[in-house]
Phi, psi and omega in degrees: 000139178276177202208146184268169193224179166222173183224144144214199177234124170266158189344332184269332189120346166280128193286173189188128199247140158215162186295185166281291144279190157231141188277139167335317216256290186331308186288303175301326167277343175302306191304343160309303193264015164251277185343330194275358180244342175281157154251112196208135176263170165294329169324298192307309169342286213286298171307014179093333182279134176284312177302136166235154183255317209265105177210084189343155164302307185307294198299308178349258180329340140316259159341337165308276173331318190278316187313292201298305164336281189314295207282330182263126191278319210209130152241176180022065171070325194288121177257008165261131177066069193253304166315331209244315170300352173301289176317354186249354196285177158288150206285312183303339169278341160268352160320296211285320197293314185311318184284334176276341158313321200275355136009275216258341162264016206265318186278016172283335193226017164308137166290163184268158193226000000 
Protein backbone atom coordinates (compact mmCIF):
# COMPACT_ATOMS: atom_id res chain seq x y z
CA UNK A 1 0.00 0.00 0.00
CA UNK A 2 1.31 3.61 -0.84
CA UNK A 3 1.05 6.11 1.36
CA UNK A 4 -0.24 9.36 0.65
CA UNK A 5 1.94 12.39 0.09
CA UNK A 6 1.34 16.53 -0.48
CA UNK A 7 3.44 18.81 -2.43
CA UNK A 8 4.15 21.99 -1.67
CA UNK A 9 6.99 24.89 -3.09
CA UNK A 10 9.11 26.53 -0.95
CA UNK A 11 9.70 30.38 -0.87
CA UNK A 12 12.71 29.75 -3.57
CA UNK A 13 10.40 27.58 -5.71
CA UNK A 14 11.61 24.34 -4.74
CA UNK A 15 9.35 21.15 -4.68
CA UNK A 16 9.17 18.82 -1.71
CA UNK A 17 6.85 16.00 -1.69
CA UNK A 18 5.96 14.65 1.79
CA UNK A 19 4.24 11.99 3.61
CA UNK A 20 1.07 12.89 5.44
CA UNK A 21 1.66 10.86 8.27
CA UNK A 22 3.98 8.68 10.55
CA UNK A 23 3.77 5.30 10.96
CA UNK A 24 3.78 4.19 14.87
CA UNK A 25 7.45 2.78 14.42
CA UNK A 26 8.15 6.01 12.41
CA UNK A 27 6.91 8.13 15.58
CA UNK A 28 8.43 5.61 18.09
CA UNK A 29 11.73 6.25 16.61
CA UNK A 30 11.66 10.28 16.59
CA UNK A 31 10.84 9.78 20.19
CA UNK A 32 13.98 7.24 20.58
CA UNK A 33 16.33 9.64 19.27
CA UNK A 34 15.16 12.66 21.70
CA UNK A 35 14.82 10.20 24.82
CA UNK A 36 18.00 8.81 24.48
CA UNK A 37 19.75 11.94 25.30
CA UNK A 38 17.34 12.90 28.67
CA UNK A 39 18.38 12.34 31.73
CA UNK A 40 15.59 10.75 34.05
CA UNK A 41 15.68 7.93 36.37
CA UNK A 42 13.56 5.30 37.26
CA UNK A 43 13.36 6.95 40.78
CA UNK A 44 12.20 10.14 39.15
CA UNK A 45 9.54 8.06 37.32
CA UNK A 46 8.32 6.34 40.08
CA UNK A 47 8.26 9.65 42.53
CA UNK A 48 6.10 11.70 39.93
CA UNK A 49 8.38 13.45 38.48
CA UNK A 50 7.46 14.98 35.37
CA UNK A 51 9.54 17.80 34.29
CA UNK A 52 13.11 17.51 32.39
CA UNK A 53 14.86 21.19 32.54
CA UNK A 54 18.26 19.82 30.51
CA UNK A 55 17.40 18.38 27.45
CA UNK A 56 20.80 19.11 25.07
CA UNK A 57 20.18 21.21 21.63
CA UNK A 58 22.16 18.66 19.93
CA UNK A 59 19.42 15.66 20.39
CA UNK A 60 16.87 18.56 18.94
CA UNK A 61 18.77 19.09 16.23
CA UNK A 62 19.02 15.20 15.99
CA UNK A 63 15.63 14.60 16.35
CA UNK A 64 15.01 17.35 13.34
CA UNK A 65 17.27 15.84 11.03
CA UNK A 66 15.55 12.11 11.70
CA UNK A 67 12.14 14.01 11.48
CA UNK A 68 12.94 15.45 7.75
CA UNK A 69 14.55 11.95 6.66
CA UNK A 70 11.22 10.07 7.74
CA UNK A 71 9.09 12.47 6.52
CA UNK A 72 10.10 13.91 3.29
CA UNK A 73 10.02 11.58 0.03
CA UNK A 74 11.27 13.61 -2.57
CA UNK A 75 13.10 17.20 -2.98
CA UNK A 76 13.02 18.92 -6.42
CA UNK A 77 11.58 14.83 -8.23
CA UNK A 78 14.81 13.57 -6.51
CA UNK A 79 14.88 10.83 -3.36
CA UNK A 80 18.25 10.99 -2.63
CA UNK A 81 20.15 12.60 0.10
CA UNK A 82 17.51 14.44 0.85
CA UNK A 83 18.17 15.62 4.51
CA UNK A 84 21.40 16.38 3.52
CA UNK A 85 20.87 18.15 0.25
CA UNK A 86 18.11 20.60 2.59
CA UNK A 87 21.23 21.91 4.22
CA UNK A 88 22.57 23.56 1.07
CA UNK A 89 19.04 25.45 0.19
CA UNK A 90 18.70 29.09 1.57
CA UNK A 91 17.86 29.11 4.85
CA UNK A 92 14.02 30.20 4.49
CA UNK A 93 13.62 27.35 2.32
CA UNK A 94 14.79 25.23 4.66
CA UNK A 95 12.67 27.10 7.56
CA UNK A 96 9.58 26.39 5.37
CA UNK A 97 10.39 22.49 5.02
CA UNK A 98 11.00 22.30 8.54
CA UNK A 99 7.64 23.95 9.12
CA UNK A 100 5.69 21.65 6.94
CA UNK A 101 7.41 18.38 8.78
CA UNK A 102 6.68 19.45 12.13
CA UNK A 103 3.08 19.52 10.26
CA UNK A 104 3.02 16.03 10.18
CA UNK A 105 4.92 14.94 13.17
CA UNK A 106 3.43 17.41 15.73
CA UNK A 107 0.20 15.45 16.78
CA UNK A 108 2.83 12.59 17.34
CA UNK A 109 4.28 14.47 20.23
CA UNK A 110 1.20 16.00 22.16
CA UNK A 111 1.46 17.06 25.73
CA UNK A 112 -0.67 15.25 28.46
CA UNK A 113 -3.30 17.76 29.62
Amino acid sequence: MERETTTFKTPGGHEVVLKTYLTAREANHLKQVLYASIKMSMTDIASGKTEVNDIPATSLLEQEREALKTVIVSLDGNQENVAERLLDLRSEDYDAVVAEVNKVTKSNFQTAK
